[in-house]
C-alpha positions as a Markdown table, in Angstrom:
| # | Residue | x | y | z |
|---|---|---|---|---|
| 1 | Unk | 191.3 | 29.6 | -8.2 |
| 2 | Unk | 189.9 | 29.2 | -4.6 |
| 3 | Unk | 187.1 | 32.2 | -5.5 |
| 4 | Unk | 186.3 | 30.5 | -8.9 |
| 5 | Unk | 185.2 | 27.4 | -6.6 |
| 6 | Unk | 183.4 | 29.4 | -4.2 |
| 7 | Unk | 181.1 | 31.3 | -7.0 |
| 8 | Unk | 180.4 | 28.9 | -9.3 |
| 9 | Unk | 178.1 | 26.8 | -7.1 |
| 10 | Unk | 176.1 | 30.2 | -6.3 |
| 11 | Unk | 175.8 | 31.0 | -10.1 |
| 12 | Unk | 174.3 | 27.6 | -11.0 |
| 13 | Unk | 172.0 | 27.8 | -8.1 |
| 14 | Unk | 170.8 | 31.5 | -9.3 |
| 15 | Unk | 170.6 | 30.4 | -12.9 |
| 16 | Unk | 167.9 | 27.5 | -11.8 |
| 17 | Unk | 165.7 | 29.3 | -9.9 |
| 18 | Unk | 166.0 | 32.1 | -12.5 |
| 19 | Unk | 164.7 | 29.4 | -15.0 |
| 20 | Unk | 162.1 | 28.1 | -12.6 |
| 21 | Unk | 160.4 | 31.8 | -12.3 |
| 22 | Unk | 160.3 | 31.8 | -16.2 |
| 23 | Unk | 159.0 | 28.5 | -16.3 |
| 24 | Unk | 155.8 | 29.4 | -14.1 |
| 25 | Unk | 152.7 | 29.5 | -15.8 |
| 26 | Unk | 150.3 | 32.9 | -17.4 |
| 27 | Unk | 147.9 | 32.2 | -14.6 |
| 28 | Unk | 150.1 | 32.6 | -11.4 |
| 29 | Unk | 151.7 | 35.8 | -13.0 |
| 30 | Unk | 148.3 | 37.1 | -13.8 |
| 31 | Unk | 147.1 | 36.1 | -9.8 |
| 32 | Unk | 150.0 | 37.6 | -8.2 |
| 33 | Unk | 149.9 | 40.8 | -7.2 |
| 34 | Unk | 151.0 | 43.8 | -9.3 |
| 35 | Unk | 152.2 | 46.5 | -6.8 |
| 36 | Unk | 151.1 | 47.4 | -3.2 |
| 37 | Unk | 148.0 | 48.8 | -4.0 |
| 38 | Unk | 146.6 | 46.4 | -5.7 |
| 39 | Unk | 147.5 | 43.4 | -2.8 |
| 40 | Unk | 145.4 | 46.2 | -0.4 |
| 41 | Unk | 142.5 | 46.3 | -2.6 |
| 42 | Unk | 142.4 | 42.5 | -2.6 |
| 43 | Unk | 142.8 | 42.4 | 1.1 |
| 44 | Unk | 140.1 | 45.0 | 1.5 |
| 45 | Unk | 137.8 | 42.6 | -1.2 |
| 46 | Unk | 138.0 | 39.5 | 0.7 |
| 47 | Unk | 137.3 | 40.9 | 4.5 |
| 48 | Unk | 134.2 | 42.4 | 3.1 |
| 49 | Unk | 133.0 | 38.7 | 2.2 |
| 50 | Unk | 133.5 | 38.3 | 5.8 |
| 51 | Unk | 131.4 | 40.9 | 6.7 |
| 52 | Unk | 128.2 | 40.4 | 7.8 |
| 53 | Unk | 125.5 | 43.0 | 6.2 |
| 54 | Unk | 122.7 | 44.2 | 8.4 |
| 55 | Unk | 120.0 | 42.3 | 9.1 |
| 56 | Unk | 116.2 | 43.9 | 10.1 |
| 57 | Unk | 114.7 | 42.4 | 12.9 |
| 58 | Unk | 111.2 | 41.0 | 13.2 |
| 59 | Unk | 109.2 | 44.1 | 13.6 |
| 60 | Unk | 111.1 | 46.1 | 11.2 |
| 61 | Unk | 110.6 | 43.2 | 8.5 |
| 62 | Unk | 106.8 | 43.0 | 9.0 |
| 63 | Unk | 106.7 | 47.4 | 9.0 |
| 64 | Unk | 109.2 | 47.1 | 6.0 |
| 65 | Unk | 106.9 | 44.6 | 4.2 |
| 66 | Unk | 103.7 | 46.6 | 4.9 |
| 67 | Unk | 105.8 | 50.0 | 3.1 |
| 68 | Unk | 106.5 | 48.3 | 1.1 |
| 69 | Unk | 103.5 | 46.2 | -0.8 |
| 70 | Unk | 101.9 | 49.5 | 0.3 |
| 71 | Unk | 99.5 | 48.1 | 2.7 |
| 72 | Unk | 99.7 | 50.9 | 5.0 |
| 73 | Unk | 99.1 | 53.4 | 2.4 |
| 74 | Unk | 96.1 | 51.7 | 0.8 |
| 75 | Unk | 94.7 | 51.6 | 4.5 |
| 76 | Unk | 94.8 | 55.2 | 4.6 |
| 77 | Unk | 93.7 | 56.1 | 1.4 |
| 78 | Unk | 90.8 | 53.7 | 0.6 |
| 79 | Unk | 89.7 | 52.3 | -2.8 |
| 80 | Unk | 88.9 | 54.4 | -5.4 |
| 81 | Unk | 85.1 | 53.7 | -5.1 |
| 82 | Unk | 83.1 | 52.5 | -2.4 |
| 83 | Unk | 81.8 | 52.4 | 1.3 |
| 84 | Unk | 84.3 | 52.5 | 4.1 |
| 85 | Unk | 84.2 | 53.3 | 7.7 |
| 86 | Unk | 84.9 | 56.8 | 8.8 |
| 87 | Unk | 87.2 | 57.0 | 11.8 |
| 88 | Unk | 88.3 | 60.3 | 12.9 |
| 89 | Unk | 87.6 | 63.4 | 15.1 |
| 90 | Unk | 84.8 | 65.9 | 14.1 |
| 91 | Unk | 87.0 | 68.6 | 15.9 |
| 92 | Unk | 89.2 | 68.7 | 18.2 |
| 93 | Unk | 88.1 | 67.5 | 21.3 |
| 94 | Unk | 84.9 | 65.4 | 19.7 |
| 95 | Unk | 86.3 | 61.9 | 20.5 |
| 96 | Unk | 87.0 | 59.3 | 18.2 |
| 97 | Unk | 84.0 | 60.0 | 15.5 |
| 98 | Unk | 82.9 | 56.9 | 13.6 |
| 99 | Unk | 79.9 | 56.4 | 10.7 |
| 100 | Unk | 79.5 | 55.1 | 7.0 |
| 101 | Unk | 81.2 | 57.0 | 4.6 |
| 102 | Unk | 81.1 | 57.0 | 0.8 |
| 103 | Unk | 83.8 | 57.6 | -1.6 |
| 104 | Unk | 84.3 | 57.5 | -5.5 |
| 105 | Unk | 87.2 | 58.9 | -7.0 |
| 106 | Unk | 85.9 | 57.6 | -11.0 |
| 107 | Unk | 83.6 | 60.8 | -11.8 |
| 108 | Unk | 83.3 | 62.2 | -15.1 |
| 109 | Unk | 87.0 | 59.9 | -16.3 |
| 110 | Unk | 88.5 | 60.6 | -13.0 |
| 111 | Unk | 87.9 | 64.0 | -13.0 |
| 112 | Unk | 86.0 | 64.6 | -9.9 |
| 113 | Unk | 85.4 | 63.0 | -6.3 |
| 114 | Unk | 82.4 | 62.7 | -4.6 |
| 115 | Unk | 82.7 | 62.0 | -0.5 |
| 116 | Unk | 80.2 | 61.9 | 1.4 |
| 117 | Unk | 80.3 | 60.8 | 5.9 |
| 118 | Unk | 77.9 | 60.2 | 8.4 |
| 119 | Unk | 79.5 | 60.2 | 11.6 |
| 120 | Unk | 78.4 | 60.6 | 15.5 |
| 121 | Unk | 81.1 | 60.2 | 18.7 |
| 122 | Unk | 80.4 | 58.9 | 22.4 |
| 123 | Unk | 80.7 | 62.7 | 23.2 |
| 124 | Unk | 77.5 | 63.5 | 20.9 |
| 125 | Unk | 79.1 | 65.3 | 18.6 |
| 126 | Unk | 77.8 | 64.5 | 14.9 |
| 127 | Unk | 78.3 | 65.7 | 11.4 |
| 128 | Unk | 77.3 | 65.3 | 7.7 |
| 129 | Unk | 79.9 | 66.2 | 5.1 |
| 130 | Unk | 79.5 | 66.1 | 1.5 |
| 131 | Unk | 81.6 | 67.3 | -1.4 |
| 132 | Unk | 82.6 | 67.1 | -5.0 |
| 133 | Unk | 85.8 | 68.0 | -5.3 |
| 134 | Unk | 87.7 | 68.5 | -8.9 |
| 135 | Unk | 91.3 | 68.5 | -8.4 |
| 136 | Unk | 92.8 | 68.2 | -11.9 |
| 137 | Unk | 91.0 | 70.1 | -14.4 |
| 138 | Unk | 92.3 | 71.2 | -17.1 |
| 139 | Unk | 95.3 | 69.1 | -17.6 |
| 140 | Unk | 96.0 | 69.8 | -13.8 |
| 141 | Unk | 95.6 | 73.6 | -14.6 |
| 142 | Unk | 92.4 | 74.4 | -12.3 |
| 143 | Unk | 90.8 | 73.1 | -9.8 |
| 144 | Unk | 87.1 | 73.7 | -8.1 |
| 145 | Unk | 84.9 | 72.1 | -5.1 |
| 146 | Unk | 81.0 | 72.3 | -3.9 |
| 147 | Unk | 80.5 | 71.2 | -0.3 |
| 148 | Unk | 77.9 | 71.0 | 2.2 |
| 149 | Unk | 78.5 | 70.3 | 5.9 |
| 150 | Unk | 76.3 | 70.2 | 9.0 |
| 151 | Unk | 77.2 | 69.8 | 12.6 |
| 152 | Unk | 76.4 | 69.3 | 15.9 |
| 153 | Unk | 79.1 | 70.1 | 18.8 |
| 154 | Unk | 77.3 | 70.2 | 22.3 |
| 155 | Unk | 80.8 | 70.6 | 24.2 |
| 156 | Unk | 82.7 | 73.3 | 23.2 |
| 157 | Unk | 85.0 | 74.9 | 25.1 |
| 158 | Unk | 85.4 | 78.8 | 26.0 |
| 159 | Unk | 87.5 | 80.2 | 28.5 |
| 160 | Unk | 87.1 | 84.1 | 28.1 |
| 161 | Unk | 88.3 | 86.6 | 25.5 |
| 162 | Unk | 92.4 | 87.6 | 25.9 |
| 163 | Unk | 95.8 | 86.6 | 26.8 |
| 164 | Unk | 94.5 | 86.8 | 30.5 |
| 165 | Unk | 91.6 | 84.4 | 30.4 |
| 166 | Unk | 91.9 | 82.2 | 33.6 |
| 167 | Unk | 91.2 | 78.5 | 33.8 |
| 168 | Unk | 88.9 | 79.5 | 36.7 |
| 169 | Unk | 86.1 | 80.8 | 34.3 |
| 170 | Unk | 85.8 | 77.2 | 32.1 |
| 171 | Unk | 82.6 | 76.9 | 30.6 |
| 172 | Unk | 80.7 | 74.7 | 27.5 |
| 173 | Unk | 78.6 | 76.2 | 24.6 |
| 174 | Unk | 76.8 | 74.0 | 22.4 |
| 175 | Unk | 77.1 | 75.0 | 18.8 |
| 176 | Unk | 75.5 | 73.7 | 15.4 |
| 177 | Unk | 76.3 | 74.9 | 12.2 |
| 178 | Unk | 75.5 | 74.7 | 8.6 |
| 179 | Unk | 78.3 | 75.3 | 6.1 |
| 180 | Unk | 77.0 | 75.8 | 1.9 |
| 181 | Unk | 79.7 | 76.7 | -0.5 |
| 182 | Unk | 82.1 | 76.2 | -3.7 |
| 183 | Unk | 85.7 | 77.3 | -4.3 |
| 184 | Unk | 88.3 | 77.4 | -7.5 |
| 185 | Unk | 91.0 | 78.4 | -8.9 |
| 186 | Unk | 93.7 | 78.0 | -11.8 |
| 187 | Unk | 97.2 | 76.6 | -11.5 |
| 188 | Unk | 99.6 | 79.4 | -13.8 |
| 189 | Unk | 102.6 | 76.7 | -12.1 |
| 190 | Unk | 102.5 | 73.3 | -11.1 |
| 191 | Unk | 103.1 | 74.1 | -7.6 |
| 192 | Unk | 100.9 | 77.4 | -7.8 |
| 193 | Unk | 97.4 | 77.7 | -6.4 |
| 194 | Unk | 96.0 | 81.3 | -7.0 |
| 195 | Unk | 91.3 | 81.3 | -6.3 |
| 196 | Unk | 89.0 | 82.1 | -4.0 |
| 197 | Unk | 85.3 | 81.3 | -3.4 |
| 198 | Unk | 81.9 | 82.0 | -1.2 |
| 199 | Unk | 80.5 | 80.1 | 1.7 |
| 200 | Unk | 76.8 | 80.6 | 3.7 |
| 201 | Unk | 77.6 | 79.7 | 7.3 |
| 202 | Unk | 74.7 | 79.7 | 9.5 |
| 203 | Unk | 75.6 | 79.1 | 13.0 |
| 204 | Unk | 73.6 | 78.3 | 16.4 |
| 205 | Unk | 74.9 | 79.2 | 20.0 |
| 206 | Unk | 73.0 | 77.1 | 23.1 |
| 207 | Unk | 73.5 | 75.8 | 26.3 |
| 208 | Unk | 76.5 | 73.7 | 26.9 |
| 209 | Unk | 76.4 | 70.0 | 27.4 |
| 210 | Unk | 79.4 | 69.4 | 29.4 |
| 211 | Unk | 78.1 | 68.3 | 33.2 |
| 212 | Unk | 81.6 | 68.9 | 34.6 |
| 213 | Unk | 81.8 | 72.6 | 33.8 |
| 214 | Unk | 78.9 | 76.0 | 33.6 |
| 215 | Unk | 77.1 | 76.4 | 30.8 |
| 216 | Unk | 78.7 | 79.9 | 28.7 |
| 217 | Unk | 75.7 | 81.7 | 29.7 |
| 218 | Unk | 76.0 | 81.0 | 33.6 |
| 219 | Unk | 79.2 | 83.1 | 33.3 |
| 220 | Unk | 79.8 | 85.7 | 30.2 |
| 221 | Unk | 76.9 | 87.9 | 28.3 |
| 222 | Unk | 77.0 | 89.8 | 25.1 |
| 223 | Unk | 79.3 | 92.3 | 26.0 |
| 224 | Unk | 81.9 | 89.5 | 27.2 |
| 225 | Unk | 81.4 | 87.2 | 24.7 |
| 226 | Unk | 80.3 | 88.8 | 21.3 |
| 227 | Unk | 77.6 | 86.9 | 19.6 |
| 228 | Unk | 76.7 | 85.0 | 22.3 |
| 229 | Unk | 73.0 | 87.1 | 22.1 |
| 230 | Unk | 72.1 | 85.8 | 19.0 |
| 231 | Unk | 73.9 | 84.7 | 15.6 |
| 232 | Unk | 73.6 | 85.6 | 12.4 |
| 233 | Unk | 74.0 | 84.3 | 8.6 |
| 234 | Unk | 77.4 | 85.1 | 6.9 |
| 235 | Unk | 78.0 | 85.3 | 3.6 |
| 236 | Unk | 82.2 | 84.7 | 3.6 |
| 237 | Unk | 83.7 | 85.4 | 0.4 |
| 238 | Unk | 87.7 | 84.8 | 0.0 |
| 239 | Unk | 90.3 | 84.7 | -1.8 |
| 240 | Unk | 94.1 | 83.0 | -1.2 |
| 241 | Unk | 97.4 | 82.6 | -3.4 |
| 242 | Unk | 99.3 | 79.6 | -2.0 |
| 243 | Unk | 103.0 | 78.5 | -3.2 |
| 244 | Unk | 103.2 | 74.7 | -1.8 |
| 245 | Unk | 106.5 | 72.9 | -2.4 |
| 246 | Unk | 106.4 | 70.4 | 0.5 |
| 247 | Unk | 107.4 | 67.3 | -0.8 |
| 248 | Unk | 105.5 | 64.3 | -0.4 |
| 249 | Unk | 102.5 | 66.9 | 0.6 |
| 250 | Unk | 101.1 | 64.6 | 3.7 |
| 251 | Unk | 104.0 | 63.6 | 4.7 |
| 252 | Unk | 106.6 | 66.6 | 4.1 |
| 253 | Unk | 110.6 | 66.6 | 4.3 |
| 254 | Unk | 111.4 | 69.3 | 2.0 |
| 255 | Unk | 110.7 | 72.4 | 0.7 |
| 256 | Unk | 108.1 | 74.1 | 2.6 |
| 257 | Unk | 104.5 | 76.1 | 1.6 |
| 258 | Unk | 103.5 | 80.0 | 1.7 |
| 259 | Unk | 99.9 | 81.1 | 1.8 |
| 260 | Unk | 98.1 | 84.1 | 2.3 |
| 261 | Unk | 94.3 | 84.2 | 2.7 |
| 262 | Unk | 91.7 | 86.9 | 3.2 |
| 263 | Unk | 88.0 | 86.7 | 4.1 |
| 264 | Unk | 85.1 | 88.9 | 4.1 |
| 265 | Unk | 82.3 | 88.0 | 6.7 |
| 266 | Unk | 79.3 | 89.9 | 5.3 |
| 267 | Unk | 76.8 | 89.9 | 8.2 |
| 268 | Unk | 73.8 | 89.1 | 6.5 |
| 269 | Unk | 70.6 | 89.2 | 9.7 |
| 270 | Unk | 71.4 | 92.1 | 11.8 |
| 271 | Unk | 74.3 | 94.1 | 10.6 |
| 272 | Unk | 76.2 | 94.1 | 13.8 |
| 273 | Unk | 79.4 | 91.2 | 12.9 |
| 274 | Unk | 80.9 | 92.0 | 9.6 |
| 275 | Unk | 84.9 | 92.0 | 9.5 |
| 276 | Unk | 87.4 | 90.8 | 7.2 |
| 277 | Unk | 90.6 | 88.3 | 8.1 |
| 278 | Unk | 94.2 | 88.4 | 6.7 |
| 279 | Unk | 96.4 | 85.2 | 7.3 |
| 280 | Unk | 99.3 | 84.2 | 6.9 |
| 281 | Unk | 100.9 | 81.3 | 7.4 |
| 282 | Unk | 104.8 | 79.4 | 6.6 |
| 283 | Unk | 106.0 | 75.9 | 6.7 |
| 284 | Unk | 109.4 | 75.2 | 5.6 |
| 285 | Unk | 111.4 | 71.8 | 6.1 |
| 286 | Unk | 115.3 | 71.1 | 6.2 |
| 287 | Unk | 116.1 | 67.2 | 5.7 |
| 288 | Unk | 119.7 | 65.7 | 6.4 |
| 289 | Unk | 120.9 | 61.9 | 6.0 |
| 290 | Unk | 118.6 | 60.9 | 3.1 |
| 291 | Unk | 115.6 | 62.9 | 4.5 |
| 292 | Unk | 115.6 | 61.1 | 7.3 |
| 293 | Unk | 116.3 | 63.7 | 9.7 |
| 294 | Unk | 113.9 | 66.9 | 9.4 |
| 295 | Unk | 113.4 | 69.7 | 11.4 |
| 296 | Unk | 110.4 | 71.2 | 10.4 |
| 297 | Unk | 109.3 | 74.9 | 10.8 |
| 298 | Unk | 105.6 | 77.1 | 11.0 |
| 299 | Unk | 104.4 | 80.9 | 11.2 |
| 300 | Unk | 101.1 | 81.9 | 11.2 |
| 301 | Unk | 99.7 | 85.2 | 11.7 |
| 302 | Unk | 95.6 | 86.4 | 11.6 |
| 303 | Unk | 94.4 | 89.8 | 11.9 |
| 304 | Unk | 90.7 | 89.8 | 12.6 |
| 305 | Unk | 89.3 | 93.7 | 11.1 |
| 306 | Unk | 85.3 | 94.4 | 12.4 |
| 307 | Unk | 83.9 | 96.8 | 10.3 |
| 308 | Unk | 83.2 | 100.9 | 11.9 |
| 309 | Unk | 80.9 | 99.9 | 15.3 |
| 310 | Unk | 81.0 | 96.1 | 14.5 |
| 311 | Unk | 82.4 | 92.8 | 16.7 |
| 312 | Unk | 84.2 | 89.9 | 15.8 |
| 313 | Unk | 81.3 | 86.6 | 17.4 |
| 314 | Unk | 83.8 | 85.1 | 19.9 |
| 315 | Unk | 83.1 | 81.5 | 18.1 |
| 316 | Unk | 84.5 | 81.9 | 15.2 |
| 317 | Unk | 87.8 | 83.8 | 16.7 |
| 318 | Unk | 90.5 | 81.3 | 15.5 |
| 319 | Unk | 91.6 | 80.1 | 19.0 |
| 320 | Unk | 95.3 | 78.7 | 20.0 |
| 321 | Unk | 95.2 | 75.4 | 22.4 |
| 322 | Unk | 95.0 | 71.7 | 21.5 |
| 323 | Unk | 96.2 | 69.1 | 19.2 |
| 324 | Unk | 98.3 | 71.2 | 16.5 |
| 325 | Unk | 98.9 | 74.4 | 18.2 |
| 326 | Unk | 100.0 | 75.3 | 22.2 |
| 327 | Unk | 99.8 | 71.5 | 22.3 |
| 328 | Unk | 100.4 | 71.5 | 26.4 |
| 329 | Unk | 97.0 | 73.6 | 26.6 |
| 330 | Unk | 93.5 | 72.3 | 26.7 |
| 331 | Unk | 91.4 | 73.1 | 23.4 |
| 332 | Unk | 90.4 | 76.2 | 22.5 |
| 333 | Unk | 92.6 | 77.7 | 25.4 |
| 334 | Unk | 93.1 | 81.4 | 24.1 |
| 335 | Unk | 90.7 | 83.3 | 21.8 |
| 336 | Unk | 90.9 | 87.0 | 20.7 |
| 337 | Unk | 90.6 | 88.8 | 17.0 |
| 338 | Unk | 94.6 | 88.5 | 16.4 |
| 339 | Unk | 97.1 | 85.9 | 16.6 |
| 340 | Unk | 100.5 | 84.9 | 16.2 |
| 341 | Unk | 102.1 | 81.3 | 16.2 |
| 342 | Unk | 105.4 | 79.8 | 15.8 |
| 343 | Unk | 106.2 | 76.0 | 15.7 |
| 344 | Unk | 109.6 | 74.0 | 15.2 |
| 345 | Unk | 109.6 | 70.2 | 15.1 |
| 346 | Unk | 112.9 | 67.8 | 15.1 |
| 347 | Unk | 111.6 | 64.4 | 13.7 |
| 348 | Unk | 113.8 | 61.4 | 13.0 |
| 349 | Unk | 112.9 | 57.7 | 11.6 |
| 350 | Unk | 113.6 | 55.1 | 14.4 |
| 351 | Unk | 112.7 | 52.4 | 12.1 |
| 352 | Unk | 110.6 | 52.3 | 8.9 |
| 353 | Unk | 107.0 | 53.5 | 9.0 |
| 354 | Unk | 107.9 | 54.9 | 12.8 |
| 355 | Unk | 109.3 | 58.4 | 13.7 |
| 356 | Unk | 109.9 | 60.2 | 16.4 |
| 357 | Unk | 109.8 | 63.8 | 17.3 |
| 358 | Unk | 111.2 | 66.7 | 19.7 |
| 359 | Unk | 108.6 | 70.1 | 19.3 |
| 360 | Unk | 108.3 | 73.3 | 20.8 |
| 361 | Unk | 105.5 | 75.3 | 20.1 |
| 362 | Unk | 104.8 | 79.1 | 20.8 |
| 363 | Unk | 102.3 | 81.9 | 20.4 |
| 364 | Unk | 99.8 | 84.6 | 22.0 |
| 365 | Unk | 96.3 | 86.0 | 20.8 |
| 366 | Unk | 95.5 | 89.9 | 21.2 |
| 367 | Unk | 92.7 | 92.2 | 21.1 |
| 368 | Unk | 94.8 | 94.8 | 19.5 |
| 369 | Unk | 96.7 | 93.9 | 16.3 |
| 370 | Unk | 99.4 | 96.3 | 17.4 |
| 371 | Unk | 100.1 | 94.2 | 19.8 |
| 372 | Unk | 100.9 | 91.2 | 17.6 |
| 373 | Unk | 104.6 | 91.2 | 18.5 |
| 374 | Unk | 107.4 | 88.4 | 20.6 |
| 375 | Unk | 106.6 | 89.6 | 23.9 |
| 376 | Unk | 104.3 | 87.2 | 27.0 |
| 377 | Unk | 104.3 | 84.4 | 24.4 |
| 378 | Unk | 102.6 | 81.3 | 25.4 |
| 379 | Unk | 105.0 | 78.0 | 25.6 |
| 380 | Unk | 104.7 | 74.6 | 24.6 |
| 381 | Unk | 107.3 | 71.5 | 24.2 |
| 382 | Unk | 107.7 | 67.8 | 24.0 |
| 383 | Unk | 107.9 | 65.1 | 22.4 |
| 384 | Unk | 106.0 | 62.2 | 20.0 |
| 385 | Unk | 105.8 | 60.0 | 17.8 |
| 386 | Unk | 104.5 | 59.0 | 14.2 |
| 387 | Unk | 103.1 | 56.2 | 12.3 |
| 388 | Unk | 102.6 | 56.3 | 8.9 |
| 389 | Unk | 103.9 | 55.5 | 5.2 |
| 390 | Unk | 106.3 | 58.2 | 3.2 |
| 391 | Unk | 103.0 | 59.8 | 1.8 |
| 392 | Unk | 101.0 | 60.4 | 5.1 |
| 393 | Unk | 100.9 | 59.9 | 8.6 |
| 394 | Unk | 98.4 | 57.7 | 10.0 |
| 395 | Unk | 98.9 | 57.7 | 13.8 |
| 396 | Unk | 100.2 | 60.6 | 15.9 |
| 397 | Unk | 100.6 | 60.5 | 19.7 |
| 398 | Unk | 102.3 | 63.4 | 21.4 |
| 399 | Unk | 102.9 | 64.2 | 25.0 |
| 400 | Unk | 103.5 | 67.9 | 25.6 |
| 401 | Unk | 104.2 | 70.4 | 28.6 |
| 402 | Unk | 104.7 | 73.5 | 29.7 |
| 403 | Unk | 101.6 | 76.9 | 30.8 |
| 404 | Unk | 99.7 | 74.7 | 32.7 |
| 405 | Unk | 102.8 | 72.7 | 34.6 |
| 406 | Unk | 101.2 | 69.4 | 33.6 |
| 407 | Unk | 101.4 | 66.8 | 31.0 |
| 408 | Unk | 99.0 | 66.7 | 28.2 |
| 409 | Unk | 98.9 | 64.0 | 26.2 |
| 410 | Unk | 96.8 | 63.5 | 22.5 |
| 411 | Unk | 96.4 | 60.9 | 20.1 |
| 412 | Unk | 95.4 | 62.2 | 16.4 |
| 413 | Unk | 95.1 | 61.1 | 12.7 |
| 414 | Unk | 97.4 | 63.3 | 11.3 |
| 415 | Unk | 100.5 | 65.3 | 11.3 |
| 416 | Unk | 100.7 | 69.1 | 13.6 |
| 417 | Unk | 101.7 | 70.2 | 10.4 |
């Protein structure tokens, strides 16, 4: 009787609150939580409305807006028709070039381009360029350009013929040159480009203009500098296959582009400088973390053939040194009829429309193409930025060392490569 007393209090009790858990209404069963996993998710939901999300700061916003209403690319670009000023190098080395230049992009339904710049630096340098240029035929199937060019360049830079050219014999040529031609080509694939064409090149060697250096003729003669005597008319008639699957094309982080391109100089005045060129030349780009890590890769190899008892002119050897090549060396450093070349850039985004980069840059030219090979390379390495849209870059400063032991520093318009 005494455990019948005891008990019956705690079954009335547990009998109430049973009924009182019944009683509750739909909407607290339906809040409470199901099982252990779903109280977690729950937890997880509410601490991220705590969380604050990443806010840009002042300069990013303004870059940011700029990408994005696509001021910066319109900038770089132009309108489709019109005058605009031209701001750019001639060549490397010219100094800031500026001049009207023309542009319309609506010829023939949008079919063709006409450009046409006027243009002159501090340095004197000066040239006229004109082209029509017919990107898309044929539903994007062929292509074809006609182009005219003339230009003076009183300070050109020539060190001697070889890997063993010494800063010690630094001179200046002045050169002018007229450039007539048209080129074309079909598209069997969209990323495809198979053509070739013919140019008239008539080029004129005289005394250098630079003050601070000899003039080429104070220094070298014919036999040290072929073509330095006296120039002649070239007929240049090429041909090129080129496989291009960089993506965006001025701007690249993926894929990469293969081309191979061979010339015939026909010497056309005295029969003394004909000799055919075979080059070759690889990008290829690897992108990580949503392409904005890249580390971007060139070759390029030229062979430069003379013709039985024939020379290669010394200015139009394709020289190493400068702004996209051997960046640590002055222009034009190294000149000789072969070449090999071998780039590798690291480029990052530090915030949008700016990247930075880490390059090395390495390469020789030859007399002999035998000895085209990885030995006594020539070094380069440093460091840059970029500033630019997805589709091109507009501003490029890079500081580079290495050969010379000092630091060389360049501001350009475009990308190394």
């Amino acid at each position: 009787m005494h455990v019948r007393r005891t008990l019956a209090p705690d079954l009335v009790r547990t009998a109430w609150l049973a009924m009182a858990i019944v009683s509750l209404p739909a909407s607290a069963w339906a809040q409470a939580p199901q099982s252990r996993d779903e109280a977690l998710r729950k937890a997880r939901e509410e601490k991220s409305k705590q969380v604050a999300h990443y806010a840009p700061g002042t300069l990013e916003k303004y870059v940011l807006k700029l990408e994005n209403d696509k001021i910066l690319a319109r900038l770089a670009q132009g309108s489709d028709k019109g005058f605009y000023p031209y701001f750019h190098t001639i060549v490397s080395g010219s100094g800031i070039a500026v001049g009207p230049a023309y542009r319309n992009r609506l010829l023939f339904g949008r079919q063709g381009t006409l450009n046409v710049i006027l243009a002159g630096s501090l340095k004197k340098y000066w040239m006229v360029d004109g082209s029509i240029d017919f990107a898309r035929l044929a539903d994007n199937h062929a292509f074809a350009n006609v182009h005219l060019r003339r230009r003076g360049l009183p300070q050109e830079d020539f060190f001697g013929l070889g890997p063993d050219s010494t800063q010690s014999d630094f001179v200046s040529f002045h050169a002018q040159d007229t450039l007539v031609g048209a080129f074309g080509g079909l598209r069997p694939l969209p990323h495809l480009a198979i053509g070739g064409g013919v140019d008239y090149l008539d080029v004129t060697i005289g005394h250098g203009k630079d003050r601070a250096v000899p003039s080429i003729e104070e220094r070298f003669t014919e036999a040290t500098a072929p073509g330095l005597a006296r120039q002649p008319a070239f007929l240049m008639s090429q041909a090129f296959i080129d496989l291009n699957l960089r993506a965006p094309s001025g701007n690249p982080r993926t894929g990469g582009q293969y081309k191979l391109t061979y010339t015939w100089f026909s010497d056309r005045t005295f029969d003394q400088y004909a000799f055919r060129r075979l080059e070759g030349e690889v990008q290829q780009y690897f992108s990580a973390f949503n392409q904005r890590r890249v580390l971007a890769l060139r070759a390029r190899v030229l062979v430069d053939d003379p013709e039985p008892g024939q020379q290669v002119p010394f200015y139009l050897m394709d020289p190493l040194g400068g702004s996209h090549e051997l960046r640590s060396f002055r222009r034009y450093r190294f000149r000789d009829r072969n070449l090999i070349m071998l780039q590798a850039e690291y480029r990052w985004e530090i915030l949008t429309a700016l990247d930075g980069a880490l390059f090395y840059d390495t390469g020789k030219v030859e007399p002999r193409r035998a000895d085209i090979n990885f030995r006594d390379l020539e070094t380069s390495w440093g460091f840059g930025i970029r500033l630019g849209t997805n589709q091109r870059v507009v501003l490029r400063f890079d500081a580079a060392i290495g050969g010379t032991g000092k630091p060389h520093y360049l501001l350009r318009f475009n990308h190394a490569f």
